[in-house]
C-alpha positions in Angstrom: 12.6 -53.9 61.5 15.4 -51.2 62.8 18.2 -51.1 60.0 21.7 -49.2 60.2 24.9 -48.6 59.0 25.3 -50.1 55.6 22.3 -51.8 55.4 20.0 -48.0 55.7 22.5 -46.3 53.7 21.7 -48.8 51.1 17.9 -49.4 51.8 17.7 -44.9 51.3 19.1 -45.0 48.0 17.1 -47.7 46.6 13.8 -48.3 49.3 12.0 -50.8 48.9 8.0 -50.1 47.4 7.0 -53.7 49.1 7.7 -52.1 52.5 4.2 -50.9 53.6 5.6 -48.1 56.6 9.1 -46.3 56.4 9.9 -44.4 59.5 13.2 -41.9 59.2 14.2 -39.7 62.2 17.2 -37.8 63.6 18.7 -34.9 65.4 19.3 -33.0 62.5 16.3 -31.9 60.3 18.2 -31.5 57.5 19.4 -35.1 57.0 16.4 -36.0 57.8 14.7 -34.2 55.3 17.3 -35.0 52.7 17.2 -39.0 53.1 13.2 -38.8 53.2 13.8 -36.3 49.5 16.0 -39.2 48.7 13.2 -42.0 49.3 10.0 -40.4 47.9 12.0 -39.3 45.0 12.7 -43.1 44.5 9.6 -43.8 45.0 6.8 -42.1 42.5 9.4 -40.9 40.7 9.9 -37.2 39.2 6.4 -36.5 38.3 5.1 -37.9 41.4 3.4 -35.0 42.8 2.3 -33.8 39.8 0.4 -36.7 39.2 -0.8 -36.6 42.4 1.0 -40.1 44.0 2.3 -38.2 46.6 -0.2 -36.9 48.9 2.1 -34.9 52.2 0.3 -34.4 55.3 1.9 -33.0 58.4 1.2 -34.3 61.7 -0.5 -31.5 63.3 -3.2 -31.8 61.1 -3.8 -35.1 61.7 -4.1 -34.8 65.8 -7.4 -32.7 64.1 -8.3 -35.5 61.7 -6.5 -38.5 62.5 -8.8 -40.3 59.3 -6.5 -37.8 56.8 -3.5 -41.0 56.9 -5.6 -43.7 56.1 -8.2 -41.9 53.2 -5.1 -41.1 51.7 -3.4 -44.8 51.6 -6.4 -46.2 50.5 -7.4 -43.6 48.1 -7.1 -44.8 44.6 -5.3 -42.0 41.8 -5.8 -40.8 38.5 -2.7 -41.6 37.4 -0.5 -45.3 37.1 2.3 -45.9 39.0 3.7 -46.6 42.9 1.8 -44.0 45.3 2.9 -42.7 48.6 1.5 -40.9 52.0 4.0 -38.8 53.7 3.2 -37.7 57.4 5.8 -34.9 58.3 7.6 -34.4 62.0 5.4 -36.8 63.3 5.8 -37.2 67.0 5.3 -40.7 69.8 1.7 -39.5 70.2 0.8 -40.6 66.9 2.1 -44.0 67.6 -1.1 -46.0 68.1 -2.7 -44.2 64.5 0.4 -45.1 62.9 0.2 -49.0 64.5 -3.5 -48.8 63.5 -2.6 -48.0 59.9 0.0 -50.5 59.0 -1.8 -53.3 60.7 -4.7 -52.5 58.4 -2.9 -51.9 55.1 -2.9 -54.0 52.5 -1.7 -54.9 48.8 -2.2 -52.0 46.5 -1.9 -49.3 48.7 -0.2 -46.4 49.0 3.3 -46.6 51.4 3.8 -44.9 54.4 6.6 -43.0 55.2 7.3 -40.6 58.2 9.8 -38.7 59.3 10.3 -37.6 63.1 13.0 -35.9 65.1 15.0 -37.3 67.7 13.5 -40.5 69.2 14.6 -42.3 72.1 15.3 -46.1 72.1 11.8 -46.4 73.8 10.1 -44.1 71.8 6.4 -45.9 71.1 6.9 -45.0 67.7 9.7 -46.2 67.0 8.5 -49.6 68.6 5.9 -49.8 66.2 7.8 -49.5 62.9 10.7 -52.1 64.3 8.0 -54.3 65.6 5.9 -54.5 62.5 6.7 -57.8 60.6 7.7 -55.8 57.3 8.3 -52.5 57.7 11.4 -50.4 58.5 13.0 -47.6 60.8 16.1 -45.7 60.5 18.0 -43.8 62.6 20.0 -40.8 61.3 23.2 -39.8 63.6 25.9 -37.1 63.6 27.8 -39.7 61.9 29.9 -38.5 59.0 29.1 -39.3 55.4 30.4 -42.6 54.0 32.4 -42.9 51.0 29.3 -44.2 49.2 27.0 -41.6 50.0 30.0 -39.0 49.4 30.0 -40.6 45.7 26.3 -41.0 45.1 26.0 -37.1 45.7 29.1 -36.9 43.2 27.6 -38.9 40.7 24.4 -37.3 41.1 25.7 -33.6 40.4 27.8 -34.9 37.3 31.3 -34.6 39.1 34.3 -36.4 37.9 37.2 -36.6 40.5 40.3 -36.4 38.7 43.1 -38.0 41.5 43.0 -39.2 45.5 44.0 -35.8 46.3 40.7 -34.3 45.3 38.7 -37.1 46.1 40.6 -36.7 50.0 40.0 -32.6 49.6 36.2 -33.5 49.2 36.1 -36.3 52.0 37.8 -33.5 54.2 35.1 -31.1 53.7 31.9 -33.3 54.3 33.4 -34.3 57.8 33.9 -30.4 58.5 30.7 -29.2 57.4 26.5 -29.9 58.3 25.1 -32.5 55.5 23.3 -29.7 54.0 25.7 -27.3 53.6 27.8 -30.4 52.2 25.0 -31.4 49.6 24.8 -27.5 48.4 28.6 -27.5 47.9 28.3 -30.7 45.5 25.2 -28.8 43.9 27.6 -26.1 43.6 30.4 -27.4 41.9 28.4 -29.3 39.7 27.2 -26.0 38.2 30.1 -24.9 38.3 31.9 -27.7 36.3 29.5 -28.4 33.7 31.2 -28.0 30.3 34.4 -27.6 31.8 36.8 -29.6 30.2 39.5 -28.6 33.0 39.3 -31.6 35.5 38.1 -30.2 39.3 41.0 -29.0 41.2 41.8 -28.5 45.2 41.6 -24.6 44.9 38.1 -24.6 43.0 36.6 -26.8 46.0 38.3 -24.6 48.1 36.5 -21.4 46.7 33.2 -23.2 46.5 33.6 -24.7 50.1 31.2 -22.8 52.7 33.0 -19.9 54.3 31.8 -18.8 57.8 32.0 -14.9 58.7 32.1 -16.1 62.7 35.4 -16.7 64.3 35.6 -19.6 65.4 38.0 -22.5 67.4 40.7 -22.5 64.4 41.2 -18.6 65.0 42.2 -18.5 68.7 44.4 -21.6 67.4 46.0 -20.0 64.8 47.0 -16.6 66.7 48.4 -19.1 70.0 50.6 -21.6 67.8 51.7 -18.1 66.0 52.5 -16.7 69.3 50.6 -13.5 68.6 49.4 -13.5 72.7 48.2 -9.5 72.2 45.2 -11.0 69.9 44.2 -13.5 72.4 41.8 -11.8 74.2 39.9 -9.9 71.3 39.5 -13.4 69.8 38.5 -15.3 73.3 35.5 -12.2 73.6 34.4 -12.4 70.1 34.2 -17.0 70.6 32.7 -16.6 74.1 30.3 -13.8 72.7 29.1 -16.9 70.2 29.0 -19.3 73.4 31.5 -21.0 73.0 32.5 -23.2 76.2 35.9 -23.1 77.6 35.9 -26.9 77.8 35.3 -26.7 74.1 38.1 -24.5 73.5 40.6 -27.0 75.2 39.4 -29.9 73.9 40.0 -28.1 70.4 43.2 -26.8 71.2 44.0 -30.2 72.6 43.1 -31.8 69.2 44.9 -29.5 67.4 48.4 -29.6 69.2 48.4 -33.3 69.1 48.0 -33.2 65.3 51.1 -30.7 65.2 52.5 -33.6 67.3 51.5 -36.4 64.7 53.4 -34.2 62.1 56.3 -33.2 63.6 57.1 -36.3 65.2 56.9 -38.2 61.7 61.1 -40.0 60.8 60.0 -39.0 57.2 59.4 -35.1 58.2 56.7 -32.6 58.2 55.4 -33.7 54.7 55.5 -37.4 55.7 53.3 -36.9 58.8 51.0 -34.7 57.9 50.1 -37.4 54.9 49.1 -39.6 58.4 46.3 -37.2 59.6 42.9 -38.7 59.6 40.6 -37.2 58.1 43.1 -35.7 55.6 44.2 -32.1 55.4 44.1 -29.7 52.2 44.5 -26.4 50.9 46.0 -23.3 53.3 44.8 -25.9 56.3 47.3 -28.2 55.3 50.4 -25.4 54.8 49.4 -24.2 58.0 49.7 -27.2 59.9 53.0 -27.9 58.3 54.3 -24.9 59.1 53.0 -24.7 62.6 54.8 -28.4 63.0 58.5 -27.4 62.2 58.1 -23.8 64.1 57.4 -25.6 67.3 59.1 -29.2 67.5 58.1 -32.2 68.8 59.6 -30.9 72.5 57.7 -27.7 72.8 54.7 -29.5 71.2 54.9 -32.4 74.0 55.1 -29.6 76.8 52.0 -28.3 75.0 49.7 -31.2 75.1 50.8 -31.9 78.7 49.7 -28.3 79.9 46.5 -28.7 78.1 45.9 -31.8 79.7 46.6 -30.3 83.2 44.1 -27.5 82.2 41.4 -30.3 81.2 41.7 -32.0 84.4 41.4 -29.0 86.4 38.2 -27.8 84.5 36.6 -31.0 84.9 37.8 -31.3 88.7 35.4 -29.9 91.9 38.3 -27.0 91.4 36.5 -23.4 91.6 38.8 -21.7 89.7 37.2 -19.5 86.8 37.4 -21.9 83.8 37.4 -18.8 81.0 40.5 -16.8 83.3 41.8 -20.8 83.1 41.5 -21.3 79.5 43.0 -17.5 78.7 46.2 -18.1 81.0 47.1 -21.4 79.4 46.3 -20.2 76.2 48.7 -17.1 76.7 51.4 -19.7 78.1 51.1 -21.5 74.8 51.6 -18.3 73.0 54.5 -17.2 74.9 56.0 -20.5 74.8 56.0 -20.1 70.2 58.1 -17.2 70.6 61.2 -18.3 72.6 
């Protein structure tokens, strides 16, 4: 059985032990690693391993021994309670073992789950977990966090969110940051709450929030709207220098301008509009695109956007123009255009 969406989300929090395979995979090791956490911690429970009910076994060892898997769901343990054999970056060439395995389990076992990285739609091994009549696969994407998940990790590190502003600071943050860096942040401020009577504020997120010591797209941003053209190339070296793609520079830029757009182009004003960006804005972020809004207008902004777009088209065109001399010259147009 394949499950997404809501239905995973909820099946990862509370997994079923009646399931006899579980099959997690994903691009990203870390949320894969963190919903599979997530599920054996459910599972035996926090003395699990200790009581040996957990038995981990990664899957180079068992191209050596492939009989490792099934000694250890049929083993019987010292110790009462649910039990659980977990084969580690498992790849399609385990596929038949892992068919072989649920087809001959049975009540009383222990339950397999495996983790994988990416898989294709035709990946054998995912075939075998959707195929078989009651076990389950899920697929982890670059999909950001939901607002229940967002909330479970709250409610797990002991945080109360005082008002919608902080609860929009922290939705912010875990669609700007990896899942992991967004689960040590929670971690973080859980610490760093506990026995505080004050309620969380915006600024304390923002001092816990990860910082980066790269430059990165927001910097050239920042210096173009603020018309500062002389620091446009020392910035474009130090961005290309991390490989950073032109193209990935205008679609950023682009992004970015038509937000400025969105919030100057609000009846109500700057501090109307920017309350319309999706996800929400907070903290310097959010004076900085309000300020950035009235200096350039919804004219200059509009002239913006369309030279942008003509610089999009021309990168993605059979043109042989040099994209990064391309993306420099519009960028220093931009910049000149903030200063008249």
């Amino acid at each position: 059985m394949k499950l997404a969406g809501r239905d995973a989300a909820a099946f990862l929090r509370k997994p079923d032990p009646g399931r006899p395979g579980i099959l997690i995979y994903g691009a990203d090791p870390m949320r894969v690693a963190t919903a599979r956490a997530q599920v054996v911690s459910t599972l035996v429970g926090p003395q699990g391993e200790a009581e040996m009910r957990l038995t981990r076994i990664a899957a180079s060892d068992l191209r050596k021994d492939p009989a490792l898997v099934n000694d250890a769901i049929k083993a019987q343990g010292f110790f009462p309670g649910h039990r659980v054999a977990l084969v580690e970056e498992a790849t399609d060439g385990l596929s038949k073992l892992m068919n072989d395995v649920l087809e001959d389990w049975r009540d009383g076992d222990a339950q397999l789950v495996v983790t994988a990285g990416q898989l294709t739609a035709k990946s054998p091994l995912r075939k075998v977990f959707e195929g078989h009549r009651n076990s389950v696969a899920i697929g982890l994407y670059d999909d950001p966090p939901t607002a229940e998940d967002i909330q479970s990790l709250l409610d797990g590190a002991g945080i109360e969110v005082p008002n919608r502003e902080v609860m929009d600071a922290i939705t912010a943050l875990a669609h700007s940051v990896t899942p992991g860096d967004f689960r040590q942040t929670v971690e973080k401020l859980g610490l760093y709450k506990r026995g505080d009577p004050e309620p969380l504020s915006v600024a304390e997120l923002g001092l816990l929030a990860p910082q980066s010591a790269d430059v990165d797209v927001d910097d050239i941003l920042e210096v173009v709207a603020g018309g500062q053209t002389q620091q446009i190339g020392p910035v474009l070296r130090d961005l290309y220098a991390q490989g950073v793609l032109p193209i990935t520079l205008c679609i950023g830029a682009m992004r970015h301008f038509r937000q400025l757009h969105v919030v100057a182009s609000d009846p109500g004003g700057p501090g109307q509009g920017i309350s319309r960006l999706r996800p929400p804005v907070f903290g310097p972020r959010r004076d900085r695109i309000m300020r950035q809004a009235s200096q350039w207008g919804r004219d200059r902004l509009e002239k913006a956007i369309a030279a942008l777009t003509d610089t999009d088209l021309t990168m993605r065109s059979a043109s042989h123009a040099p994209q990064h001399a391309l993306m420099e010259r519009t960028l220093i147009r931009l910049a000149m255009m903030a200063r008249r």
